[in-house]
C-alpha positions in Angstrom: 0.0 0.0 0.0 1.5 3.4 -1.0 2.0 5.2 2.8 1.5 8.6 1.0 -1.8 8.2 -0.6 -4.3 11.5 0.4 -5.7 10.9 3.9 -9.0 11.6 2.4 -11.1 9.0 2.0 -13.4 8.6 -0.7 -16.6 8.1 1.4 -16.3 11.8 2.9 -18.0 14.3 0.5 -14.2 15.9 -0.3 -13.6 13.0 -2.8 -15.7 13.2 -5.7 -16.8 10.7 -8.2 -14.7 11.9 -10.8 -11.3 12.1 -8.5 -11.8 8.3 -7.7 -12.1 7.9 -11.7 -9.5 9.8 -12.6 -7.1 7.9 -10.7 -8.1 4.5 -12.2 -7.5 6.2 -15.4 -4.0 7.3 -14.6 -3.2 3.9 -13.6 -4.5 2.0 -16.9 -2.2 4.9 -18.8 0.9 3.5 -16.5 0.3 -0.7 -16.9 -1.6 -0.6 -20.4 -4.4 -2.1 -18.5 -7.6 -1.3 -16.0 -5.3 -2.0 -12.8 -5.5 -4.7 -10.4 -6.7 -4.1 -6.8 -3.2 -4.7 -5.2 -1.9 -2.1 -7.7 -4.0 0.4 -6.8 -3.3 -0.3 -2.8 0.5 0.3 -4.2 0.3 2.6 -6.5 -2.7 4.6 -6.3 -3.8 7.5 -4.6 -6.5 6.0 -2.8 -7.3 2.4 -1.0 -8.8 0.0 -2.9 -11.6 -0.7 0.0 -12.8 2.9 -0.9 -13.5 2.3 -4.4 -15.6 -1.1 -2.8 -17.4 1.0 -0.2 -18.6 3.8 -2.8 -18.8 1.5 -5.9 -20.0 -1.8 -4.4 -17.6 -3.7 -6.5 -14.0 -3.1 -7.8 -15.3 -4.5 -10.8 -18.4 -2.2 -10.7 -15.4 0.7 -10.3 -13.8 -0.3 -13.4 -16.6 -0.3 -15.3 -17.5 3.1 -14.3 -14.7 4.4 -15.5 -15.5 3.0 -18.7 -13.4 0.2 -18.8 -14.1 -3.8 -19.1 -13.0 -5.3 -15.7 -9.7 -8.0 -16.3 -10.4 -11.7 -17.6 -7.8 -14.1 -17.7 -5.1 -14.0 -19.9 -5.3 -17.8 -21.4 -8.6 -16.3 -23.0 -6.4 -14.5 -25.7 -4.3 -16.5 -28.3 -1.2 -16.0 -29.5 -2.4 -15.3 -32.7 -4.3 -12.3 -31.9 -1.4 -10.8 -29.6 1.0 -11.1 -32.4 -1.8 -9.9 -35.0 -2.0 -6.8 -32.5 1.9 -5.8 -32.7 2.1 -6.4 -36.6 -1.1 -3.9 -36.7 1.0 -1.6 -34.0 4.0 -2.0 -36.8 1.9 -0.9 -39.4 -0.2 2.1 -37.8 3.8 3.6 -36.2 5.6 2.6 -39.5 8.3 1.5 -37.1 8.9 -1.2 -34.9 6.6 -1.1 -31.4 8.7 0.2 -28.7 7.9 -1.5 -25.2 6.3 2.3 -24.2 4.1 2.1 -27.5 2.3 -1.3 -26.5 1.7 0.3 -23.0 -0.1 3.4 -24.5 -1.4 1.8 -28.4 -2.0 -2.0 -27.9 -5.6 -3.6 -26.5 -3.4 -5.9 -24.5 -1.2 -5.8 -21.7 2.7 -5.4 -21.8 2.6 -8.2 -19.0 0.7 -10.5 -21.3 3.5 -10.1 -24.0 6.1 -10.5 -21.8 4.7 -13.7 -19.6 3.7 -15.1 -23.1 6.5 -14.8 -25.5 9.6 -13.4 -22.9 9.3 -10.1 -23.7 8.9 -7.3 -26.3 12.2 -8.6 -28.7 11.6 -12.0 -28.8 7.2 -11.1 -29.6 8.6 -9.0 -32.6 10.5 -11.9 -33.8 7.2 -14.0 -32.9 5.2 -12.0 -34.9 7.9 -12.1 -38.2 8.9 -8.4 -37.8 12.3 -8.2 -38.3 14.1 -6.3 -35.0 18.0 -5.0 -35.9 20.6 -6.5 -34.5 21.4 -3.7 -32.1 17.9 -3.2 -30.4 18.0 -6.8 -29.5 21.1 -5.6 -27.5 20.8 -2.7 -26.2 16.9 -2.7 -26.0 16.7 -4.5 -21.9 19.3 -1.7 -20.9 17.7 1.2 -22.7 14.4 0.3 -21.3 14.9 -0.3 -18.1 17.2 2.6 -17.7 13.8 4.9 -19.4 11.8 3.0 -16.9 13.6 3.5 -13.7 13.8 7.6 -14.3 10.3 7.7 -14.8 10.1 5.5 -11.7 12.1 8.6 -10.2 9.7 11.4 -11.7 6.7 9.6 -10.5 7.5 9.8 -6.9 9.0 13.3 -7.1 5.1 14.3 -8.4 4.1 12.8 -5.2 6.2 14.2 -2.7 6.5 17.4 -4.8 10.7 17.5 -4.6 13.1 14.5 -5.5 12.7 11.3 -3.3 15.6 10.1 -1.5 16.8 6.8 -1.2 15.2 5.7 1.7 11.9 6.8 0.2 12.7 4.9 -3.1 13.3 1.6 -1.5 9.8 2.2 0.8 7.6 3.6 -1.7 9.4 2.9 -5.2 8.3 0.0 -7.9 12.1 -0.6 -8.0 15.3 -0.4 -5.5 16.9 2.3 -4.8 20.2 0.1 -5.1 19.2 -0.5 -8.7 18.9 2.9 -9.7 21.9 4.4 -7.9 24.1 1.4 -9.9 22.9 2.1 -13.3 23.2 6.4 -13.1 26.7 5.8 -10.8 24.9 7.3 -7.7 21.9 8.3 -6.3 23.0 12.1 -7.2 23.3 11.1 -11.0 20.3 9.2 -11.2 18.2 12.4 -9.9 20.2 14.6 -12.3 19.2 12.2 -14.9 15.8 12.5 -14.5 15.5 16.4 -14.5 15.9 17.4 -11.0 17.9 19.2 -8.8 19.9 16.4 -6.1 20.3 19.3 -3.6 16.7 19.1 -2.6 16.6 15.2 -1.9 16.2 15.3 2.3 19.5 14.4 3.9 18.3 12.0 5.7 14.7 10.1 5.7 11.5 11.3 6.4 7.7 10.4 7.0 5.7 13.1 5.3 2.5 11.8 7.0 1.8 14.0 10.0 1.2 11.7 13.0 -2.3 13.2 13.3 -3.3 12.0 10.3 -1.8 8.3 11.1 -4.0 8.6 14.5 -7.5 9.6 13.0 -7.4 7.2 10.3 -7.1 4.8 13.5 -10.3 6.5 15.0 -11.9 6.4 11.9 -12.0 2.7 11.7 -13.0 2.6 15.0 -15.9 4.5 14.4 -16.9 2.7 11.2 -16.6 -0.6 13.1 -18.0 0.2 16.4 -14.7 -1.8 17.6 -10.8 -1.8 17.7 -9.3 -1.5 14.2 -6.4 -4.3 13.9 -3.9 -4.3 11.8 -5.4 -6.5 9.3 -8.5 -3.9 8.9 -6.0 -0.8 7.9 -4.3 -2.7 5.7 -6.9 -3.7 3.4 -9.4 -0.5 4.4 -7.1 2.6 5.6 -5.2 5.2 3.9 -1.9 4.1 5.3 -0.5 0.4 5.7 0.1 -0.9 9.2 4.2 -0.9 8.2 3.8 2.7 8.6 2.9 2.6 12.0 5.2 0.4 12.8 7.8 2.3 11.3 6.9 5.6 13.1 6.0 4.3 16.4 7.4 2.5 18.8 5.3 -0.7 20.9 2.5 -3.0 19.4 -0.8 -2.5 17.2 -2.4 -2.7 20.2 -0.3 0.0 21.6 -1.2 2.5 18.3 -4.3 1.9 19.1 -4.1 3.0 22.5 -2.5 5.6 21.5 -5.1 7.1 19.0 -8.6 6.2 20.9 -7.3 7.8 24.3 -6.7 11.2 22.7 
């Protein structure tokens, strides 16, 4: 679950209809695909359990945004995947990039990749001829594209440059990786357009521990009981790591903690 999501939550009249939608939306642009529930919990600005609790459904949530909730993947052949990147090859007048399957194809860049082994050897699947040098360069150049947006996404969230310790907590990929590919930490945040001076020195929680408190309350309300740690993680804003992480004791002792002020 992504400790930073807004502590809003979508039942309170603040979140609108269209905010939760929008943010499925921004999700399907990212993985090519209506995301999963685990990814929004991740990745998304809100908890999956909201979109549930206003919706009724998650599949009832994907649909209102206007998309057709995920079916398995053994439902599509391999015919009509590799039919999909020759008509991708045809409508770019190039060869599909991994980035042009994410935003152009009706299937998933997953279900290439689990499928064929990736992007290279689907191109060679689907009798497109890929040079010599993409099919050697092509892992390194992507991944390298992928981790600085990887970078930009969670400087939009925190509104400055994440550090390291907030890359390996909240990132889709280690903070190790990164720093090794760029040279350093420094580098990699240079690489991707910002300014390494305003990385924090040293790690931070940006959640105010107010906010970490009510949401404890909250479920207590909405239960008529004591939240545990199970509940937040699959219905609060923040993950029960986080507590963990910024307080000291038990569950039990967060708890505490939060219903006796």
């Amino acid at each position: 679950m992504n400790p930073n999501r807004t502590s809003d939550r979508a039942k309170r009249p603040s979140i609108s209809e269209e905010a939760l939608i929008d943010d499925i939306k921004r999700l399907k642009k990212r993985f090519g695909r209506p995301p999963k529930q685990k990814e929004m919990d991740k990745f998304g600005t809100f908890n999956s359990g909201t979109y549930r609790y206003r919706f009724g459904s998650w599949n009832n949530a994907i649909l209102k945004a206007g998309f057709e909730p995920r079916t398995k993947s053994s439902g599509v052949s391999d015919e009509e995947l590799l039919s999909e990147l020759k008509q991708l090859n045809e409508d770019l007048d190039r060869i599909p990039r991994r980035d042009d399957i994410t935003e152009h194809s009706k299937y998933s860049l997953h279900l290439y990749d689990s499928r064929f082994g990736g992007v290279v050897k689907s191109l060679e699947e689907a009798g497109i001829e890929v040079p010599e040098h993409r099919k050697a360069s092509s892992t390194t150049w992507i991944m390298s594209s992928e981790l600085i947006k990887e970078i930009q996404r969670l400087a939009n969230e925190f509104g400055r440059p994440p550090s390291f310790s907030e890359m390996d907590e909240h990132g889709d990929v280690k903070a190790r990786t990164i720093s090794k590919r760029f040279g350093s930490w420094a580098e990699a945040i240079s690489e991707a357009g910002l300014d390494p001076d305003e990385v924090p020195t040293s790690g931070i929680d940006p959640i105010p521990e107010k906010e970490l408190l009510e949401e404890i309350r909250s479920l207590n309300s909405k239960h008529g009981k004591r939240p545990t740690a199970t509940m937040m993680n699959e219905e609060g804003d923040y993950s029960a790591t986080t507590y963990y992480n910024r307080f000291e004791g038990s569950w039990s002792d967060f708890v505490d903690l939060a219903l006796d002020q």
